[in-house]
N, CA, C and O atoms as a printed pandas DataFrame, in Angstrom:
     atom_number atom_name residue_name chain_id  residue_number  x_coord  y_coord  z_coord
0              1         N          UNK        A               1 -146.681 -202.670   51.393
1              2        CA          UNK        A               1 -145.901 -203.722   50.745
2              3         C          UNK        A               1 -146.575 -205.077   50.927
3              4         O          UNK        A               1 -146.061 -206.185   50.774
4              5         N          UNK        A               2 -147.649 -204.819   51.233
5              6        CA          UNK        A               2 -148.537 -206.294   51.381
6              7         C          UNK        A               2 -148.377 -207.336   50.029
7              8         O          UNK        A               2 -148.225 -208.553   50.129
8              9         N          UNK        A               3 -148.455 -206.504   48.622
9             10        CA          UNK        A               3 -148.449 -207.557   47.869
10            11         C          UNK        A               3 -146.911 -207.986   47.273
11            12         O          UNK        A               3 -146.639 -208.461   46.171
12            13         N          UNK        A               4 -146.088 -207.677   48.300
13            14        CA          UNK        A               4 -144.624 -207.671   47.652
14            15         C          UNK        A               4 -143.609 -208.748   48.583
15            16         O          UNK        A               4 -143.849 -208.650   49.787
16            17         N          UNK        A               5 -142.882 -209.421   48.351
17            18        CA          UNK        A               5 -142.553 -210.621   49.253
18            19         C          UNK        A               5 -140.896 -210.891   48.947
19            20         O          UNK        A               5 -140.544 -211.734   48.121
20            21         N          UNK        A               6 -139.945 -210.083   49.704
21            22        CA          UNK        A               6 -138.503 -210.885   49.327
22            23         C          UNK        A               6 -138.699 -212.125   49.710
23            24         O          UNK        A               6 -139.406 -212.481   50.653
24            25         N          UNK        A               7 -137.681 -213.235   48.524
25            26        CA          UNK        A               7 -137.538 -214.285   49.067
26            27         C          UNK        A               7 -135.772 -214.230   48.256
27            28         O          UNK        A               7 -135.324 -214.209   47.110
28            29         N          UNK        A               8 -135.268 -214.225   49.547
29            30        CA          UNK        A               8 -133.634 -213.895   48.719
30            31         C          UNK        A               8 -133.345 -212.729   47.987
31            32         O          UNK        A               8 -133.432 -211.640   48.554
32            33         N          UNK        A               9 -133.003 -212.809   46.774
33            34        CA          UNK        A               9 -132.834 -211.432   46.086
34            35         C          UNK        A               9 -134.059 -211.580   45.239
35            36         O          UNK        A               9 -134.145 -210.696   44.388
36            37         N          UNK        A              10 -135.036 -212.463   45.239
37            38        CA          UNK        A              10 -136.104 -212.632   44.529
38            39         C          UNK        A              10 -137.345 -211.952   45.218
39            40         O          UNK        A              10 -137.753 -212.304   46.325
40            41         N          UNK        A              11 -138.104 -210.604   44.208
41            42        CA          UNK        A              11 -138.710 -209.920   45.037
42            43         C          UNK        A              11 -139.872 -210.373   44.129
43            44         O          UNK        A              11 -139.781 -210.359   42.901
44            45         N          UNK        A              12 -141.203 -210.862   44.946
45            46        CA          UNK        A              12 -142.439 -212.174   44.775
46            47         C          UNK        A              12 -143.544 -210.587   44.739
47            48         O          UNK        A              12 -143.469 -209.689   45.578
48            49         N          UNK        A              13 -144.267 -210.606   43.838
49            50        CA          UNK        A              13 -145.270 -210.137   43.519
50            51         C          UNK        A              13 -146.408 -210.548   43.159
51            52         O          UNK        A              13 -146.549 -211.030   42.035
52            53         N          UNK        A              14 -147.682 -210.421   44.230
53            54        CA          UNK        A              14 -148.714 -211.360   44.690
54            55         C          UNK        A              14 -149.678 -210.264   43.892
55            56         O          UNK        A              14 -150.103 -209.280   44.499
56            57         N          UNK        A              15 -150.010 -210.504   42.435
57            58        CA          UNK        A              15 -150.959 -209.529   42.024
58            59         C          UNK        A              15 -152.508 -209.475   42.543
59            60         O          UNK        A              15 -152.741 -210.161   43.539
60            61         N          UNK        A              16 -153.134 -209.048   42.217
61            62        CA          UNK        A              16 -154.746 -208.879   42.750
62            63         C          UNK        A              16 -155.420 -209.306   41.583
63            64         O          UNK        A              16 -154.875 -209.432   40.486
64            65         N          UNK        A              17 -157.075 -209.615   41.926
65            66        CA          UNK        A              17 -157.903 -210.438   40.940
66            67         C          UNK        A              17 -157.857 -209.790   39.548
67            68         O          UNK        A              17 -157.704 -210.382   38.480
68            69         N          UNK        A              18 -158.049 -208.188   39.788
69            70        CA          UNK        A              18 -157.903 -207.253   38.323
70            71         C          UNK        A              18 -157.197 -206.926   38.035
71            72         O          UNK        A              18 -157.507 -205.874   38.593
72            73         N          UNK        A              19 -155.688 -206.546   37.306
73            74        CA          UNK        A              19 -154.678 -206.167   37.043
74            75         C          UNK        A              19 -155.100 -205.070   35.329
75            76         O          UNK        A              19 -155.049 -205.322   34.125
76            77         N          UNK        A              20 -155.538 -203.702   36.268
77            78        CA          UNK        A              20 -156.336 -203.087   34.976
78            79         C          UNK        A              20 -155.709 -201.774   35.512
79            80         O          UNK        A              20 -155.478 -201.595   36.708
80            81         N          UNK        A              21 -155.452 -200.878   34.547
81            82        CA          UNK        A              21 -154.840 -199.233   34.753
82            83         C          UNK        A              21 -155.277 -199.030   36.335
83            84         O          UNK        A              21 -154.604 -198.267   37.027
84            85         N          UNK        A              22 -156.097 -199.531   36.741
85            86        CA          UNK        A              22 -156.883 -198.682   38.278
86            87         C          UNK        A              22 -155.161 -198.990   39.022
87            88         O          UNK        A              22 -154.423 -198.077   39.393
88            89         N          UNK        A              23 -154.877 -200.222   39.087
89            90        CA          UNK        A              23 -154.110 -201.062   39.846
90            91         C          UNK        A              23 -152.582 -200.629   39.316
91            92         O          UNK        A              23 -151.774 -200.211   40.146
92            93         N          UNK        A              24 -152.265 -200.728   38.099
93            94        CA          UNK        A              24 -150.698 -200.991   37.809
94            95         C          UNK        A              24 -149.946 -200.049   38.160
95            96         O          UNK        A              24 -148.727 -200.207   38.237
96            97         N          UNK        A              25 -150.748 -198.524   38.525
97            98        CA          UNK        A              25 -149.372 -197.212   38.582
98            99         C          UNK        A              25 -149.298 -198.034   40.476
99           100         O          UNK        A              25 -148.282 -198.715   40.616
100          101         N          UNK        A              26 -149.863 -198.005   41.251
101          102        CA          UNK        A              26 -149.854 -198.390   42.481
102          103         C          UNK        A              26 -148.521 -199.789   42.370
103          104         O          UNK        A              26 -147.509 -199.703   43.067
104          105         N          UNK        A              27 -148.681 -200.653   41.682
105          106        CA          UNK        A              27 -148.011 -201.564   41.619
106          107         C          UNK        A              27 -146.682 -201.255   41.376
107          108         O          UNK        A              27 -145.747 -201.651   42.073
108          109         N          UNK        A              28 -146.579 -200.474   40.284
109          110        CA          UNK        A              28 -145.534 -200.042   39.290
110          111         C          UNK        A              28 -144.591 -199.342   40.391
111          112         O          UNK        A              28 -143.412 -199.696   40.351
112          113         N          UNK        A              29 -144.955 -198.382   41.384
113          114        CA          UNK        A              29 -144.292 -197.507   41.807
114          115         C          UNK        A              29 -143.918 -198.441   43.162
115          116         O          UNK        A              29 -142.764 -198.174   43.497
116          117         N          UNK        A              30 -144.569 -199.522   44.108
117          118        CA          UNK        A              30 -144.186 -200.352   44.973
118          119         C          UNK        A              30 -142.846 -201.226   44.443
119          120         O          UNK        A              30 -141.884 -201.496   45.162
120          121         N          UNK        A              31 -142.968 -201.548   43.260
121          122        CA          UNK        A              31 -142.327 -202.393   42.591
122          123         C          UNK        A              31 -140.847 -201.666   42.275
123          124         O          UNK        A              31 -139.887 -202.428   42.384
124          125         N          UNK        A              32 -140.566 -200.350   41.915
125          126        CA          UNK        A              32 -139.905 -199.890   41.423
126          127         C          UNK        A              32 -139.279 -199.039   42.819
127          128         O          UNK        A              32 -138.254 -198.359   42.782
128          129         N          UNK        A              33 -139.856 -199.178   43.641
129          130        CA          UNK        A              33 -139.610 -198.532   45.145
130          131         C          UNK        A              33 -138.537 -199.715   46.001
131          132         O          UNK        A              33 -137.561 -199.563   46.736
132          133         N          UNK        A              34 -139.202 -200.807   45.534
133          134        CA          UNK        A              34 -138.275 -202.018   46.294
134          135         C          UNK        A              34 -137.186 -202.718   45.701
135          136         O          UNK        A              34 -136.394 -203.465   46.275
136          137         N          UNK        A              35 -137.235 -202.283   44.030
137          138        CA          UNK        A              35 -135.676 -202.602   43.442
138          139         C          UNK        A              35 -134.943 -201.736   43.561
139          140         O          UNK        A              35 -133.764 -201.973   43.296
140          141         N          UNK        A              36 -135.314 -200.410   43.996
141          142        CA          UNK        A              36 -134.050 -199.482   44.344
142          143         C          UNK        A              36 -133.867 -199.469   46.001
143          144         O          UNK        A              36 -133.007 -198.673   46.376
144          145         N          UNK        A              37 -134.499 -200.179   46.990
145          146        CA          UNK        A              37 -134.037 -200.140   48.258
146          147         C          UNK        A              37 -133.625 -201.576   48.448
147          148         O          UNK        A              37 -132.893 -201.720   49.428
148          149         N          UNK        A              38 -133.897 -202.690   47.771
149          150        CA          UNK        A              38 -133.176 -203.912   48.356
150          151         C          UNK        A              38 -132.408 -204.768   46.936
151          152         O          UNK        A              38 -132.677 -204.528   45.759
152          153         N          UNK        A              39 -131.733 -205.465   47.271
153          154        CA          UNK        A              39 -130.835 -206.148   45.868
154          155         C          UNK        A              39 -131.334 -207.443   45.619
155          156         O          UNK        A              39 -131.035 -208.526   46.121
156          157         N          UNK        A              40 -132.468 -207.004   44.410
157          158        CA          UNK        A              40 -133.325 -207.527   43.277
158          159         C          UNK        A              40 -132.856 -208.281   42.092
159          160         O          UNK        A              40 -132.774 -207.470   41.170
160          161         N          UNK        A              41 -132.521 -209.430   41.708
161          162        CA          UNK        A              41 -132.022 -210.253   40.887
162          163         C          UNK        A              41 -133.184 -210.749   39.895
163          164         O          UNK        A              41 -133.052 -210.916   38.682
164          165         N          UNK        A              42 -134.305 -210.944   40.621
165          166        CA          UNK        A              42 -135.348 -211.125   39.730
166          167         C          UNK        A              42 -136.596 -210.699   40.464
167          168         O          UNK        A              42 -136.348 -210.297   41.601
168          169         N          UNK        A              43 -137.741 -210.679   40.159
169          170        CA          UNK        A              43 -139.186 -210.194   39.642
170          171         C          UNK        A              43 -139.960 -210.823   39.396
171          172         O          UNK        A              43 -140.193 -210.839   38.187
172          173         N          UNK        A              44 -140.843 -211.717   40.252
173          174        CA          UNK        A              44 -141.956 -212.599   40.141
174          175         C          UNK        A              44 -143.215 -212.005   40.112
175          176         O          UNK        A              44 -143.481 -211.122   40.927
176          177         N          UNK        A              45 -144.110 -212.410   39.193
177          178        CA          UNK        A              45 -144.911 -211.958   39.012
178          179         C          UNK        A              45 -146.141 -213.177   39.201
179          180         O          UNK        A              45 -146.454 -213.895   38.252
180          181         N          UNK        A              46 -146.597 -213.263   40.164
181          182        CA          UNK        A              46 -147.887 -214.401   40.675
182          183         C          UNK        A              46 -148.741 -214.455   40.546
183          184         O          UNK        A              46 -149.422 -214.442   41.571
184          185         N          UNK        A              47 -149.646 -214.587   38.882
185          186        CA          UNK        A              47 -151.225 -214.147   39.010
186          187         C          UNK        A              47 -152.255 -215.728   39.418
187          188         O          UNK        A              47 -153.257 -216.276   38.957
188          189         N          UNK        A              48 -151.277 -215.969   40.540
189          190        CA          UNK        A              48 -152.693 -217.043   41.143
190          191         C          UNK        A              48 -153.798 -216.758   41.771
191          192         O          UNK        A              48 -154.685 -217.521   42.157
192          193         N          UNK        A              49 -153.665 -215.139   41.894
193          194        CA          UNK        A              49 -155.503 -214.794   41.954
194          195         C          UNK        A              49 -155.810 -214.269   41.265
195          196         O          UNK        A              49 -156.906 -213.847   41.636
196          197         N          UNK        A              50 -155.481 -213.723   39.843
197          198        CA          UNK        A              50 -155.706 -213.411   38.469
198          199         C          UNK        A              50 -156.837 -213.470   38.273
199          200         O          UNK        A              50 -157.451 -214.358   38.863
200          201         N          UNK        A              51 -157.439 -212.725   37.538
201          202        CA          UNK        A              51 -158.928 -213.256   36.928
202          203         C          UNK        A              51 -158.485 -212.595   35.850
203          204         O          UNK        A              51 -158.113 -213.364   34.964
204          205         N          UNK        A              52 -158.377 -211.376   35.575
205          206        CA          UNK        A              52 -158.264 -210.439   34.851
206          207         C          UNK        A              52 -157.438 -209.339   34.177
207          208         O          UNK        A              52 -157.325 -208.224   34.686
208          209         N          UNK        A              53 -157.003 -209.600   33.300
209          210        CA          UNK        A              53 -155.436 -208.477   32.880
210          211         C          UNK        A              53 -155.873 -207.577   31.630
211          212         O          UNK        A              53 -156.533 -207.968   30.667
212          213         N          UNK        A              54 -155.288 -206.084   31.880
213          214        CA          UNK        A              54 -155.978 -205.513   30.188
214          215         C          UNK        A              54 -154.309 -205.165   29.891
215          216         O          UNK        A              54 -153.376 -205.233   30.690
216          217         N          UNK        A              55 -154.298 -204.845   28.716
217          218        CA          UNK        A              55 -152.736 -204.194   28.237
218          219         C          UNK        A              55 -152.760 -203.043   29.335
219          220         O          UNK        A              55 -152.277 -202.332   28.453
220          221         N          UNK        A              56 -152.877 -202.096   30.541
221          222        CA          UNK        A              56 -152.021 -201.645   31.754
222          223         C          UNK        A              56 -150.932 -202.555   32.185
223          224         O          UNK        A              56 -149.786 -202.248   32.514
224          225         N          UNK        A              57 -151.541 -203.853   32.121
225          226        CA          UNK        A              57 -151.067 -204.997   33.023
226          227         C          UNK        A              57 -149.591 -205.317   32.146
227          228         O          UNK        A              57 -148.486 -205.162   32.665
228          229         N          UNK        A              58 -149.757 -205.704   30.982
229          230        CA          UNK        A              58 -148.759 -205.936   30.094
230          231         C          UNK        A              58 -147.794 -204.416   30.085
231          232         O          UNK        A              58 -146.626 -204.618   29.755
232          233         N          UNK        A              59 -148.017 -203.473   30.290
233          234        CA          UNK        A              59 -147.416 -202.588   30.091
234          235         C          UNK        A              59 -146.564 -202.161   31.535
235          236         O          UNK        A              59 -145.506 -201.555   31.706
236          237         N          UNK        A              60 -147.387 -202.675   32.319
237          238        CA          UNK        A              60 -146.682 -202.871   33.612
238          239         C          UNK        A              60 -145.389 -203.934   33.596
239          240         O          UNK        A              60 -144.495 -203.757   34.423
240          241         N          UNK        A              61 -145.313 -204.894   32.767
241          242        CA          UNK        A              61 -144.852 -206.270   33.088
242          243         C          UNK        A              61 -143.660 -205.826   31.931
243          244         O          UNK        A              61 -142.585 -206.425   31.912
244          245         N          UNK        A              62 -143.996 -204.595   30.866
245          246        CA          UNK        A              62 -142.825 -205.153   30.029
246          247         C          UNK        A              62 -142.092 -203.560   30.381
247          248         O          UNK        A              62 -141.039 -203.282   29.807
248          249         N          UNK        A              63 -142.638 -202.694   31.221
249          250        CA          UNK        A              63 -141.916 -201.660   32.168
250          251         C          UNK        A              63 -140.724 -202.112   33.228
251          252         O          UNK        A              63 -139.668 -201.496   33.377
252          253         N          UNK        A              64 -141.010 -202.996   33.746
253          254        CA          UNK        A              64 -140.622 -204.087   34.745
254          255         C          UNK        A              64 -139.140 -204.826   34.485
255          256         O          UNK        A              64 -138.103 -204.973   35.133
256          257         N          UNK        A              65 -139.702 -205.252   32.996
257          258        CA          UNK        A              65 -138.544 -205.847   31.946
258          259         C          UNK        A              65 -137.612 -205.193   32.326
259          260         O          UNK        A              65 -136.851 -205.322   33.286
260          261         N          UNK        A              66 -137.757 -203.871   30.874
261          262        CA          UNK        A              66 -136.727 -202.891   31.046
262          263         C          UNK        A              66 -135.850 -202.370   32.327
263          264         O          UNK        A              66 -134.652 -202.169   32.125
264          265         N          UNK        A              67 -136.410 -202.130   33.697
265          266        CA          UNK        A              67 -135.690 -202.178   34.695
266          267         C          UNK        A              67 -134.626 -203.032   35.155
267          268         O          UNK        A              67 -133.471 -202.816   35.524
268          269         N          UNK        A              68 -135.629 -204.487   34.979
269          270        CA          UNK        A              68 -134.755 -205.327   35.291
270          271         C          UNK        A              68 -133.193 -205.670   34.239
271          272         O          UNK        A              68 -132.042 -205.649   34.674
272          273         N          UNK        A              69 -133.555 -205.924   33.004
273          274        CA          UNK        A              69 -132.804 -205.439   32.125
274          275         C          UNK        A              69 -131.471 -204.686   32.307
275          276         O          UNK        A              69 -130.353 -205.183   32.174
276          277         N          UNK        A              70 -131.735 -203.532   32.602
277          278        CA          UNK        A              70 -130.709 -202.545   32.427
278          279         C          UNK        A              70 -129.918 -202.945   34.328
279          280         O          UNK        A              70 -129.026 -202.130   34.563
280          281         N          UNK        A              71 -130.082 -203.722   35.229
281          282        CA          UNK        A              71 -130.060 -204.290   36.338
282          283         C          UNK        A              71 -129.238 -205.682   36.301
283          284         O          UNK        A              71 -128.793 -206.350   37.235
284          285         N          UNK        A              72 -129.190 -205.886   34.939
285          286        CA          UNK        A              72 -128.725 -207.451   34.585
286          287         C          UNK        A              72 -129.889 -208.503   35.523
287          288         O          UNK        A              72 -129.312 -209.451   36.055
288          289         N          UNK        A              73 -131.149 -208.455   35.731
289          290        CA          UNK        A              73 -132.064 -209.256   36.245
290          291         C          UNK        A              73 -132.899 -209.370   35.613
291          292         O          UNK        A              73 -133.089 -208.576   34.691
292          293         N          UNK        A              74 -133.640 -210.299   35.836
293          294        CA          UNK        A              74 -134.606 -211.094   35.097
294          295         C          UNK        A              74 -136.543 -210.496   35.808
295          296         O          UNK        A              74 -137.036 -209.823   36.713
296          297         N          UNK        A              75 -137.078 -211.571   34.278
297          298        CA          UNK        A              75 -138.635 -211.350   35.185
298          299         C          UNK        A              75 -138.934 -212.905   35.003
299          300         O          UNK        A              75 -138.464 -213.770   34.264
300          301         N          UNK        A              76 -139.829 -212.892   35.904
301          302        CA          UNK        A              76 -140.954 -214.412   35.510
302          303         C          UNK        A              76 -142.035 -214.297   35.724
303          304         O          UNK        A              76 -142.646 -213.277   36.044
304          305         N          UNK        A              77 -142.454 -215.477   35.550
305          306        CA          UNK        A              77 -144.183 -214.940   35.111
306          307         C          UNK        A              77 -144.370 -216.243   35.659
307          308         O          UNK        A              77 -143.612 -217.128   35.260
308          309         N          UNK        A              78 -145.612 -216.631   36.857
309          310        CA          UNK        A              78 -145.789 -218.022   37.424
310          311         C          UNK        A              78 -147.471 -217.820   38.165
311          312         O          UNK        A              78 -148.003 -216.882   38.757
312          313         N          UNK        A              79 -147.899 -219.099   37.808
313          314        CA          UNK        A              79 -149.647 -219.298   38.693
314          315         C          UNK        A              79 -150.032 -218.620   37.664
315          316         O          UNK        A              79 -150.570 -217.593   38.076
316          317         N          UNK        A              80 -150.033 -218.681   36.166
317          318        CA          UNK        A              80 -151.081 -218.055   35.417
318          319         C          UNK        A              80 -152.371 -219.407   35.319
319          320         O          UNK        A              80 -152.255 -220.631   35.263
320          321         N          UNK        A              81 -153.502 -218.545   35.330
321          322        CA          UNK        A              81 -154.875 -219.292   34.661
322          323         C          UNK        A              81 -154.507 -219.350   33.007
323          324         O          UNK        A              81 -153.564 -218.750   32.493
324          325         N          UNK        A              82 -155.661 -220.381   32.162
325          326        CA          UNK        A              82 -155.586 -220.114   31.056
326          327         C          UNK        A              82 -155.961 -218.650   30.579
327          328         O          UNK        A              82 -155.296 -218.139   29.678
328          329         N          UNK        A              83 -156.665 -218.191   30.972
329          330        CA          UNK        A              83 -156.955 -216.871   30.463
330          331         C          UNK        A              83 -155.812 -216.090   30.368
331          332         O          UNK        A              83 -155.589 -215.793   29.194
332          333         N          UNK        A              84 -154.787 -215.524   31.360
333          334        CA          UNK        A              84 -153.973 -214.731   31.483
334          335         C          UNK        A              84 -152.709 -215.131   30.547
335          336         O          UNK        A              84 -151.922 -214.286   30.118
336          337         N          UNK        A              85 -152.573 -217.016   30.190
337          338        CA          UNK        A              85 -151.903 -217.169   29.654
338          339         C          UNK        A              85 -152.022 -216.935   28.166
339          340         O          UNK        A              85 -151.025 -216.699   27.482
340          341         N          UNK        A              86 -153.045 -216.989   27.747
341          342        CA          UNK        A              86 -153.666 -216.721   26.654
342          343         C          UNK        A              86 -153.379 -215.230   26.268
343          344         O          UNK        A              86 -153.044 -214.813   25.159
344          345         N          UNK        A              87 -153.620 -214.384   27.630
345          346        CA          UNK        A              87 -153.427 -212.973   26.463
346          347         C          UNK        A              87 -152.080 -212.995   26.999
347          348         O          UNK        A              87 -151.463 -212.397   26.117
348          349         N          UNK        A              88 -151.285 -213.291   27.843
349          350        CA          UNK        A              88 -149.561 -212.795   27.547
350          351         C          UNK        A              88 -148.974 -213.463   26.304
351          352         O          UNK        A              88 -148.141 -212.831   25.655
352          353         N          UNK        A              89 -149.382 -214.839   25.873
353          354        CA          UNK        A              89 -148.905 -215.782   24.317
354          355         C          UNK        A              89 -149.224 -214.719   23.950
355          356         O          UNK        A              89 -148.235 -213.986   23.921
356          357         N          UNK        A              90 -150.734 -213.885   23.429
357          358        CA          UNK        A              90 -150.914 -213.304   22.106
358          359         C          UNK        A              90 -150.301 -211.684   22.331
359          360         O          UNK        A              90 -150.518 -210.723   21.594
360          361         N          UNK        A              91 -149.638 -211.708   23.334
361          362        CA          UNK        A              91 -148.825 -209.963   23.189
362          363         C          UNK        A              91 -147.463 -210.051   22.653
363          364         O          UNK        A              91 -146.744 -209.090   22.382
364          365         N          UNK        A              92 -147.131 -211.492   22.505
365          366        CA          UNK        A              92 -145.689 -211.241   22.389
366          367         C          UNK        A              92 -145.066 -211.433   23.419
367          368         O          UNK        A              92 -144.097 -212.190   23.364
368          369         N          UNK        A              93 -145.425 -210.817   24.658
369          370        CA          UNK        A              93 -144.294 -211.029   26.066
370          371         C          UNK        A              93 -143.411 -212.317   26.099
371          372         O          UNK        A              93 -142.212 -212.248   26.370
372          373         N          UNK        A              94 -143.958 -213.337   25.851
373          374        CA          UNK        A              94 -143.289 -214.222   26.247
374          375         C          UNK        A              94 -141.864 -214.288   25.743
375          376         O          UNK        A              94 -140.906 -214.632   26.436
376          377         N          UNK        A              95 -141.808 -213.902   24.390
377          378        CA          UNK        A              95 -140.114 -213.627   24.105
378          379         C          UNK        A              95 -139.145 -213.210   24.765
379          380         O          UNK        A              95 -137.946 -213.478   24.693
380          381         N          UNK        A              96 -139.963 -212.246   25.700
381          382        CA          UNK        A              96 -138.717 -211.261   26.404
382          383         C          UNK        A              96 -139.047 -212.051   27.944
383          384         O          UNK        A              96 -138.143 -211.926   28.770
384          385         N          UNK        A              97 -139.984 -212.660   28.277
385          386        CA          UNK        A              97 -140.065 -212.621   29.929
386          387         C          UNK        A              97 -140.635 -214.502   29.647
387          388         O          UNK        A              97 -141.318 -214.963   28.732
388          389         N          UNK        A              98 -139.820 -215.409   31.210
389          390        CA          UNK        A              98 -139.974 -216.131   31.427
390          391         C          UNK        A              98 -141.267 -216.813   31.832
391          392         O          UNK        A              98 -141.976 -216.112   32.554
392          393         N          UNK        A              99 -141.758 -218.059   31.526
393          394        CA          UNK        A              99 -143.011 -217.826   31.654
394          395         C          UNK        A              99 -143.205 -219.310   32.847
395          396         O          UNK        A              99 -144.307 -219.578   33.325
C-alpha cells in the first residue's frame, strides 16, 4: 500500500512515472482492495511524478469512476504535467472526473 494514502475518507493515490498496462491491474486491484476495506468518499489520483500515461491508465481512471459512482463518491484528478493533461482533455475524461 505504499502508493495509497488515507487522508480522512479520502483515499490519495501517489501514481508512478509510467502509468502503462504493466502498472494499472497492480493499481486497479490495491485501489479496489482499499474501497472495500475502509470508507472511501473520494479517489485521488496524483500524477506529480507522471511522465507518462497510455489509455491502460485512462481505463484505469474511468474503472475507478464507475466504482466510485455506484458508492455515491467521487474521483479527482490533481499534480497533472501538461502532458498528462493534454491526453486526459483529449479522452473525454474530464466530463465525468474532476480535474
Amino acid at each position: 500500500m505504499d502508493m495509497l494514502e488515507m487522508r480522512g475518507s479520502r483515499l490519495v493515490v501517489h501514481l508512478p512515472e509510467e502509468l502503462d498496462h504493466h502498472y494499472t491491474e497492480e493499481i486497479r486491484e490495491e485501489i479496489d482492495e482499499a474501497v472495500k476495506n475502509y470508507p472511501v468518499d473520494e479517489v485521488e489520483f496524483d500524477f506529480s511524478k507522471t511522465a507518462f500515461m497510455d489509455s491502460a491508465g485512462i481505463g484505469m481512471l474511468l474503472g475507478r469512476h464507475k466504482i466510485m459512482k455506484a458508492l455515491n463518491g467521487q474521483i479527482t484528478v490533481s499534480h497533472m504535467n501538461g502532458q498528462i493533461r493534454r491526453i486526459l482533455s483529449m479522452s473525454g475524461i474530464h466530463s465525468v472526473i474532476n480535474f
